[in-house]
Residue frames as a rotation matrix with the C-alpha (Angstrom) as fourth column:
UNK 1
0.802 0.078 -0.592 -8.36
0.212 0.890 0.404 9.80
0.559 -0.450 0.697 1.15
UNK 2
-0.110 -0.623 0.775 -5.93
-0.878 -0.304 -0.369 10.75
0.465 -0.721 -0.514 4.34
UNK 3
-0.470 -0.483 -0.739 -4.10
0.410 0.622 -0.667 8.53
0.782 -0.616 -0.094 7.41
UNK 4
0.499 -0.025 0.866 -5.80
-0.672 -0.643 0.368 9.53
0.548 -0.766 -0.338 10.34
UNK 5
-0.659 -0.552 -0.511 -3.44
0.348 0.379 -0.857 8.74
0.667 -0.743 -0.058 13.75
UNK 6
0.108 0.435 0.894 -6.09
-0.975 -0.129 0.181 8.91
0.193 -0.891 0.410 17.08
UNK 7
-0.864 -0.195 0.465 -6.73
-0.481 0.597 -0.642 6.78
-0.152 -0.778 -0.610 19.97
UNK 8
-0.023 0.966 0.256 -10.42
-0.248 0.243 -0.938 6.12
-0.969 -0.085 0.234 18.09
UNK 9
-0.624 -0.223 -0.749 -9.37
-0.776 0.291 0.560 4.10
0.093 0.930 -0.355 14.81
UNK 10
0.349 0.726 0.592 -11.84
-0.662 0.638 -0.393 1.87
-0.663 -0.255 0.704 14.31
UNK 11
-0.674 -0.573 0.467 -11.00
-0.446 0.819 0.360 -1.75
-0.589 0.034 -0.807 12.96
UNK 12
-0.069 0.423 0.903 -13.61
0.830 0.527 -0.184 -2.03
-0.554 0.737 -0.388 9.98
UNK 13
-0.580 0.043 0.814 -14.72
0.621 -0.623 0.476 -0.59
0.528 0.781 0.334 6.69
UNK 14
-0.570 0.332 -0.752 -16.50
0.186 -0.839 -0.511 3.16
-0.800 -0.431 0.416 7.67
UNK 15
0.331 0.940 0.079 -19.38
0.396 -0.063 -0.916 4.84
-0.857 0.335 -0.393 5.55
UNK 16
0.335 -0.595 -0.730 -16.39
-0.863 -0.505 0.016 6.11
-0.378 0.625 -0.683 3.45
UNK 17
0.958 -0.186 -0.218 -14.94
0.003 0.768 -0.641 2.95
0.286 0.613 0.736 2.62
UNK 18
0.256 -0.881 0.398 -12.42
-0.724 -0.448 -0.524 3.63
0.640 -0.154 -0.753 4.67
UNK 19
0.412 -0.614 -0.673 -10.62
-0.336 0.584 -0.739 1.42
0.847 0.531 0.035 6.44
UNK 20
0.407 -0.470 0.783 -8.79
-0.789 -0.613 0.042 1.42
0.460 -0.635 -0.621 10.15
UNK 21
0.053 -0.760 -0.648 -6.45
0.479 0.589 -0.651 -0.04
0.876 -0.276 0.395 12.11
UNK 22
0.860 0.044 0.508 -5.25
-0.350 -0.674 0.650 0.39
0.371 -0.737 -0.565 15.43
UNK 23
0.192 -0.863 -0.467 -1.72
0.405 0.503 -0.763 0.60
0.894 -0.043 0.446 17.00
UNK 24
0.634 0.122 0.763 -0.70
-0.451 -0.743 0.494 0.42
0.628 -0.658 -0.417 20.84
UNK 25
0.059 -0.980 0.190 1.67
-0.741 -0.171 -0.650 0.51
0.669 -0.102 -0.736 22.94
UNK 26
0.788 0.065 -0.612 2.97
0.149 0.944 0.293 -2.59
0.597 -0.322 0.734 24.39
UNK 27
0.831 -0.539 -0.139 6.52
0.072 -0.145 0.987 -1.82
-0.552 -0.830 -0.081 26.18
UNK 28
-0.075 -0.978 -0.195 9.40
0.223 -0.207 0.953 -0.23
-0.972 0.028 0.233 25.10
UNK 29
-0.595 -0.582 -0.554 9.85
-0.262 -0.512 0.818 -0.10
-0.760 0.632 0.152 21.66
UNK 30
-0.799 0.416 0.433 7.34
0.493 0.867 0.077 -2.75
-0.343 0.275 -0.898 21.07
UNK 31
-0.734 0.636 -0.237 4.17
-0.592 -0.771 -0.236 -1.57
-0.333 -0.033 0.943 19.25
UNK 32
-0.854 0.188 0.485 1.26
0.309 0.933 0.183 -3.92
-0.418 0.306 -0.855 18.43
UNK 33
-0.821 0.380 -0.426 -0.83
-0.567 -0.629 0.532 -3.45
-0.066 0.678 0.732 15.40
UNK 34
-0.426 0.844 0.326 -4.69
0.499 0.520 -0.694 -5.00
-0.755 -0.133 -0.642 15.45
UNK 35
-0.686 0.099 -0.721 -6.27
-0.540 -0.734 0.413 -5.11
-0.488 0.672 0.557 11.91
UNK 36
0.033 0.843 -0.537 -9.55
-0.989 0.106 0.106 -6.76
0.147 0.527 0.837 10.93
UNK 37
0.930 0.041 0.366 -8.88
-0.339 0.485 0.806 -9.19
-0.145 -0.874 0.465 14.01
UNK 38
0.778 -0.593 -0.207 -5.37
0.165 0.511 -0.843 -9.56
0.607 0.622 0.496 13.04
UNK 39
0.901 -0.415 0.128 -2.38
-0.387 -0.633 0.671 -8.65
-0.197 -0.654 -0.730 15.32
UNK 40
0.412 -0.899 0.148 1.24
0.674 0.192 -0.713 -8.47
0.613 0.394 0.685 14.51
UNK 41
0.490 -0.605 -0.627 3.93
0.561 -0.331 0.758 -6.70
-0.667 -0.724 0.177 16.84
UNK 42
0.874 -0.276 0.399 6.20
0.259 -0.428 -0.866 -3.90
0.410 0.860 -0.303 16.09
UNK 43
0.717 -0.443 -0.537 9.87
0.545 -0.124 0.829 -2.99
-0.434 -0.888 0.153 17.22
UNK 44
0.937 -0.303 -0.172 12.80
-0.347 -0.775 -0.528 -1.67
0.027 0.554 -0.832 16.84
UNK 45
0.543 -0.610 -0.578 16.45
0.135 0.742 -0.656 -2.96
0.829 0.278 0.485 16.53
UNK 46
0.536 -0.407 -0.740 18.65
0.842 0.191 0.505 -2.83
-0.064 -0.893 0.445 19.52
UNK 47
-0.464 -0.882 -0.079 20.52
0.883 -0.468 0.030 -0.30
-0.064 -0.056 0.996 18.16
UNK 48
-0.458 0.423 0.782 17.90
0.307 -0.751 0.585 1.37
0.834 0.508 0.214 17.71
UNK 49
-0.741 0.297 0.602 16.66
-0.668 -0.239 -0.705 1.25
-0.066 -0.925 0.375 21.81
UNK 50
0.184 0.878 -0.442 14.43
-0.941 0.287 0.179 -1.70
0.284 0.383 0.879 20.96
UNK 51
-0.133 -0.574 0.808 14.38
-0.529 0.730 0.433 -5.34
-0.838 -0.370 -0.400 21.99
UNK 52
-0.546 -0.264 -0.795 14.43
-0.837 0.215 0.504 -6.44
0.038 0.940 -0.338 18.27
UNK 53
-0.794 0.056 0.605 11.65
-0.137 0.954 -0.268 -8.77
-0.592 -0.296 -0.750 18.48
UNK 54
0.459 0.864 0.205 9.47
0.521 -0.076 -0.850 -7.80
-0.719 0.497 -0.485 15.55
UNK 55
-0.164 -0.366 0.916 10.38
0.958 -0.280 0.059 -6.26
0.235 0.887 0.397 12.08
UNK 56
-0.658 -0.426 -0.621 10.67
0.592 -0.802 -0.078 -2.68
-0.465 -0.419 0.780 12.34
UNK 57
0.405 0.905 -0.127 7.62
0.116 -0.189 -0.975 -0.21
-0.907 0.380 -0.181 10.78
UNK 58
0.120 -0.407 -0.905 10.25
-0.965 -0.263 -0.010 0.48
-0.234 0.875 -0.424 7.27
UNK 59
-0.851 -0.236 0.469 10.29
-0.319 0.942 -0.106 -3.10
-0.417 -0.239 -0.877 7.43
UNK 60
-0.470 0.834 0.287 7.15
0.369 0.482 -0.795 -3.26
-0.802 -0.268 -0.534 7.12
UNK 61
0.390 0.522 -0.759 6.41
-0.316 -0.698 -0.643 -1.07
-0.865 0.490 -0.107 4.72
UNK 62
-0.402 -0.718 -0.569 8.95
-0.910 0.240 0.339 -2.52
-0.107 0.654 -0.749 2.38
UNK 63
-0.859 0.024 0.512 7.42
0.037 0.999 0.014 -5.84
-0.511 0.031 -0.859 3.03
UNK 64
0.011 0.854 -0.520 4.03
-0.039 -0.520 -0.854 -4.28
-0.999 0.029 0.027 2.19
UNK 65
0.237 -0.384 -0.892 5.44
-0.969 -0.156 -0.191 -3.26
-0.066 0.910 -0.409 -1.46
UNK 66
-0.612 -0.752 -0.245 7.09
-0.790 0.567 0.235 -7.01
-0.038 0.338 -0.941 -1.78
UNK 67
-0.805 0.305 0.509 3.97
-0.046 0.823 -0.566 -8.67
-0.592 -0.479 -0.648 -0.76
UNK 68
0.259 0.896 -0.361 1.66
-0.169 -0.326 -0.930 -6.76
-0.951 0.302 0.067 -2.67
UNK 69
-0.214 -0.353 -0.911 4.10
-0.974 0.150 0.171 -7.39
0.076 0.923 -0.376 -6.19
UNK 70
-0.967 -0.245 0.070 4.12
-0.250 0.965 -0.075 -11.13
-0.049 -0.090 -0.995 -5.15
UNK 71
-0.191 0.973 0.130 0.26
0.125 0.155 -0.980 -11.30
-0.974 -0.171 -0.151 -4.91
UNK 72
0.389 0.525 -0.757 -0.07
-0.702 -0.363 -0.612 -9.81
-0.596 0.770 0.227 -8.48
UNK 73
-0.213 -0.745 -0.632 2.26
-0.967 0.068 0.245 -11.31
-0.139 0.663 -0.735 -9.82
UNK 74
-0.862 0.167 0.478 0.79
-0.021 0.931 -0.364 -14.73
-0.506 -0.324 -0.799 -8.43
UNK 75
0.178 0.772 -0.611 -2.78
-0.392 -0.513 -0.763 -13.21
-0.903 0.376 0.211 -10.09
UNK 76
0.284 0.006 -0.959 -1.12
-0.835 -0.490 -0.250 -13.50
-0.472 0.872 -0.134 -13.40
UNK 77
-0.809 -0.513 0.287 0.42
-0.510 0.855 0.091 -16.35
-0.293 -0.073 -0.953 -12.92
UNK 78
-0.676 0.443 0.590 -2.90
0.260 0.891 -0.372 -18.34
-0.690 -0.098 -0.717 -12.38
UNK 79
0.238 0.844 -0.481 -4.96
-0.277 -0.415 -0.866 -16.37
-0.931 0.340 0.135 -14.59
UNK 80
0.153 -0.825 -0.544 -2.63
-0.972 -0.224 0.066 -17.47
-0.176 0.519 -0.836 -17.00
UNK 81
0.558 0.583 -0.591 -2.72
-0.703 0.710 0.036 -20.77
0.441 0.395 0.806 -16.24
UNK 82
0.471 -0.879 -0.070 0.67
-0.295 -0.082 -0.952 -20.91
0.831 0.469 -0.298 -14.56
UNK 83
0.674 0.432 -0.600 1.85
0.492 0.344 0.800 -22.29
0.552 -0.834 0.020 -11.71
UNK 84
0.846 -0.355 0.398 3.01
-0.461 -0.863 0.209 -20.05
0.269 -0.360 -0.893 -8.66
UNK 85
0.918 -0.396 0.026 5.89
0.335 0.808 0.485 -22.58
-0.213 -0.436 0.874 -7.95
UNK 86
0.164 -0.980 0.115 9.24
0.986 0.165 0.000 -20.84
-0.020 0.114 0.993 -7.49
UNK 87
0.339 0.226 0.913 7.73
0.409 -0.910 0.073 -17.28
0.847 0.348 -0.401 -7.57
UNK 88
0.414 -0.197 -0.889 9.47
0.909 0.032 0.416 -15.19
-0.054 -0.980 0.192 -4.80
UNK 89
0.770 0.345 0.536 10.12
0.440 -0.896 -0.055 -11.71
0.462 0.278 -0.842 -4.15
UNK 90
0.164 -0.498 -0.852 12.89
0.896 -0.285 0.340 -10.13
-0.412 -0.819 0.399 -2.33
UNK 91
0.746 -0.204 0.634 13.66
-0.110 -0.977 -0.185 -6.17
0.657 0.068 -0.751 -1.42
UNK 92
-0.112 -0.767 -0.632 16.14
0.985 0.001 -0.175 -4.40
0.135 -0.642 0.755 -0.41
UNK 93
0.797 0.546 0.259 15.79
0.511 -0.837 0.194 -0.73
0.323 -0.022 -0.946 0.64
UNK 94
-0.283 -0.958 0.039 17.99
0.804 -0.259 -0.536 2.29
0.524 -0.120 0.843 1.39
UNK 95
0.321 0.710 -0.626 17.30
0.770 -0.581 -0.264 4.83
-0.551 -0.398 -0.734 3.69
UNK 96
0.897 -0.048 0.439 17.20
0.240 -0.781 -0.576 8.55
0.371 0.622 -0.689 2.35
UNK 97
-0.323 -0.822 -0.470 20.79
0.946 -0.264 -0.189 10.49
0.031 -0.505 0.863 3.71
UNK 98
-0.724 0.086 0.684 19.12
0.089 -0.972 0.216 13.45
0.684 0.217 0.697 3.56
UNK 99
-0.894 0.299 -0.334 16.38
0.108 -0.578 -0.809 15.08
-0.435 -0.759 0.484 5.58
UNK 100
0.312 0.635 0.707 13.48
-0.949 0.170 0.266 13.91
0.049 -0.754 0.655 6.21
UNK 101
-0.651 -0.409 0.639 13.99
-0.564 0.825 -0.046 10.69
-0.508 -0.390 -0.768 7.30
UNK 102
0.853 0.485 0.191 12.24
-0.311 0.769 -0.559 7.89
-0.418 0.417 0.807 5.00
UNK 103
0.320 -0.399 0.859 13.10
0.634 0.764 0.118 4.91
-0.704 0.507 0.498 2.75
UNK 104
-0.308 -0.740 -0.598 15.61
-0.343 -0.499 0.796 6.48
-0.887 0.450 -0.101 -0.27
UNK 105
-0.331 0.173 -0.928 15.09
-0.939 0.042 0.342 3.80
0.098 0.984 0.149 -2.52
UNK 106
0.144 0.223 0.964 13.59
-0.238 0.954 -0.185 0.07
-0.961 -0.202 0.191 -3.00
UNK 107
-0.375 -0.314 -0.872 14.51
-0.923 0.207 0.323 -2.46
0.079 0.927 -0.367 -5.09
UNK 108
0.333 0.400 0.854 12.30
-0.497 0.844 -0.202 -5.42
-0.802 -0.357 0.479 -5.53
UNK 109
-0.742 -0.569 -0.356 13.34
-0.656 0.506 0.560 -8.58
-0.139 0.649 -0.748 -7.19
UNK 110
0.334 0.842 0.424 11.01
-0.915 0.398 -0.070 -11.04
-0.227 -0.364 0.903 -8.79
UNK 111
-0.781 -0.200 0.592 11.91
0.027 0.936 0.352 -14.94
-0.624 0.291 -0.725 -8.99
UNK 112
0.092 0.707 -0.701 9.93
-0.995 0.029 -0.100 -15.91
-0.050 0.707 0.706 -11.73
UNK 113
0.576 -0.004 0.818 8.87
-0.002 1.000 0.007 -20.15
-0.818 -0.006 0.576 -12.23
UNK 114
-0.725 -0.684 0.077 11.09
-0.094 0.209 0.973 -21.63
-0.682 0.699 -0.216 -14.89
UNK 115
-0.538 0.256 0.803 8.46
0.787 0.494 0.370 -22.53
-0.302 0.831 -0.467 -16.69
UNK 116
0.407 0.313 -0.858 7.25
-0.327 -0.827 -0.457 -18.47
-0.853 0.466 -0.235 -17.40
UNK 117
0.546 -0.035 0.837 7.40
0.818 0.237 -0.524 -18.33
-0.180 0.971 0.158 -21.27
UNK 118
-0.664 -0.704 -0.252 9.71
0.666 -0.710 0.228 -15.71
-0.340 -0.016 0.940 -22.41
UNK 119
-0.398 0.695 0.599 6.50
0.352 -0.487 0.799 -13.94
0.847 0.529 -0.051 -24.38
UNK 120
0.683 0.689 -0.243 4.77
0.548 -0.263 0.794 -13.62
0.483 -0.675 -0.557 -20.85
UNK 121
-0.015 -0.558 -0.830 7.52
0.985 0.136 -0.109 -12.13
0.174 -0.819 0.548 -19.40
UNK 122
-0.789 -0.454 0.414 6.92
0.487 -0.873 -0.030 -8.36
0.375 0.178 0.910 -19.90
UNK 123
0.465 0.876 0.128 2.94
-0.094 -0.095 0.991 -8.28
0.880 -0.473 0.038 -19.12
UNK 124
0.489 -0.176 -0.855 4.33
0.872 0.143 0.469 -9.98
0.040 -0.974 0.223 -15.31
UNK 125
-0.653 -0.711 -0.263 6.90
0.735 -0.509 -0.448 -7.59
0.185 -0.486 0.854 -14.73
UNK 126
-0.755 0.279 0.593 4.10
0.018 -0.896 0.444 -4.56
0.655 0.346 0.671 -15.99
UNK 127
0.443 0.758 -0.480 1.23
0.340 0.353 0.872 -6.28
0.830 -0.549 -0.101 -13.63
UNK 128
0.257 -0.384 -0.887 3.44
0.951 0.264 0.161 -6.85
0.172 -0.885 0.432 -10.86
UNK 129
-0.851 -0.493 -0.182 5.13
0.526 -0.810 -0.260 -3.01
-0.019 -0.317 0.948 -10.85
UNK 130
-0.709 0.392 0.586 1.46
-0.105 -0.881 0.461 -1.67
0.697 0.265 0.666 -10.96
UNK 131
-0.387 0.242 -0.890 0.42
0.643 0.762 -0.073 -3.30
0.661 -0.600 -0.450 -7.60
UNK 132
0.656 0.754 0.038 -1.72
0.520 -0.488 0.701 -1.21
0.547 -0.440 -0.712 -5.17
UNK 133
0.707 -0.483 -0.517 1.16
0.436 -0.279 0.856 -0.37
-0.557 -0.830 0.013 -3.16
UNK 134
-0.568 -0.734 0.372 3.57
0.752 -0.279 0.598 0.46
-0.335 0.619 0.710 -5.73
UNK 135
-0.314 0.577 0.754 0.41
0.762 -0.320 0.563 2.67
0.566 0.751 -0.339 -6.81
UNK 136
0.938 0.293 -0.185 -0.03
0.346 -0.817 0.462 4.95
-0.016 -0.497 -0.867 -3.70
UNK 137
0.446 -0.662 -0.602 3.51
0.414 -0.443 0.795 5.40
-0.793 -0.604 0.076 -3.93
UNK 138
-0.630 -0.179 0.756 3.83
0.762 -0.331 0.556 6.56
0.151 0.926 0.345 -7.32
UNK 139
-0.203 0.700 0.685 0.31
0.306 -0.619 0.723 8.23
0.930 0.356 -0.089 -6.81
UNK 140
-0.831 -0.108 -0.545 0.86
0.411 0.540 -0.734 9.06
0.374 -0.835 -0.404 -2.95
UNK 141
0.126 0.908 0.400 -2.19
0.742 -0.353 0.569 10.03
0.658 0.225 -0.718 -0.76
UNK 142
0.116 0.180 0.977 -3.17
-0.370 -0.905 0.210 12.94
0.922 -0.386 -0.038 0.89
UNK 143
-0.111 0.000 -0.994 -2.18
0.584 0.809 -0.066 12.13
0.804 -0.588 -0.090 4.83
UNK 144
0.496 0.384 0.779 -3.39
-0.353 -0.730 0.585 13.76
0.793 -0.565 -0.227 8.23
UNK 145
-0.175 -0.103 -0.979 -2.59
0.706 0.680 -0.198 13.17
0.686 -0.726 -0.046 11.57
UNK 146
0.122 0.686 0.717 -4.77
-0.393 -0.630 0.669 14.40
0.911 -0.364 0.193 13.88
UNK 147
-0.890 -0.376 -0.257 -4.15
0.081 0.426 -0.901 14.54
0.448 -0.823 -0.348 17.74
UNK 148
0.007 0.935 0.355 -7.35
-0.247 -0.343 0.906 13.57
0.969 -0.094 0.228 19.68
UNK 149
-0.309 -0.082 0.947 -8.07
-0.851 -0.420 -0.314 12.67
0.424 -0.904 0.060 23.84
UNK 150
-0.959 -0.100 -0.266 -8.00
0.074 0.815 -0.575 9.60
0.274 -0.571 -0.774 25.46
């Protein structure tokens, strides 16, 4: 399973079960992403030469991971019987100081409801850290990026 990057991403599931997305340029720094009729903007910070009007792609990716613990974790919750009231997630992230450029580290917090039982509390934590995202990045995949012609 690979990333492909072209100008010919298609925006449903493929005979592979693959996936696609598609991201173009809007102005300046701006990039706008269009997934299974969705669309969401990308940017960059001013300091960065952007007009800071969208979360940044490491942003994103970090949110990705926080959104994807908060979903399981919400899973367990109701399977459980529990209610998602007060559940909430927050990251923080560091970038690497080294070479290549990427995220360093992430730390995700979960809010848990008061009313989690202390007995449930180890299963959530184990659910929640074994979230699809947290899983390609433990297990990461194979990625391409093919240039292709307008």
């Amino acid at each position: 399973m690979g990333i492909m990057v072209t100008d010919r991403a298609v925006e449903a599931q493929g005979p592979a079960g693959d996936i696609g997305l598609t991201v173009r340029h809007v102005d300046g720094e701006q990039y706008a992403v269009r997934v299974r009729g969705h669309q969401f903007l990308v940017d960059q910070p001013v300091s960065g030469g952007g007009a800071d009007s969208a979360p940044t792609p490491v942003e994103l990716f970090v949110a990705s991971l926080a959104t994807c613990v908060a979903f399981y974790a919400g899973r367990y919750l109701a399977r459980h019987g529990l209610s998602r009231d007060g559940l909430a997630v927050s990251a923080r992230y560091v970038m690497a100081a080294d070479r290549p450029a990427r995220v360093g580290t992430v730390r995700i917090e979960l809010t848990v409801p008061d009313e989690l039982p202390a007995g449930r509390r180890a299963a959530l934590r184990a659910v929640a850290a074994h979230c699809t995202v947290h899983n390609t990045l433990v297990t990461p995949p194979r990625v391409t990026v093919e240039l292709t012609q307008g």
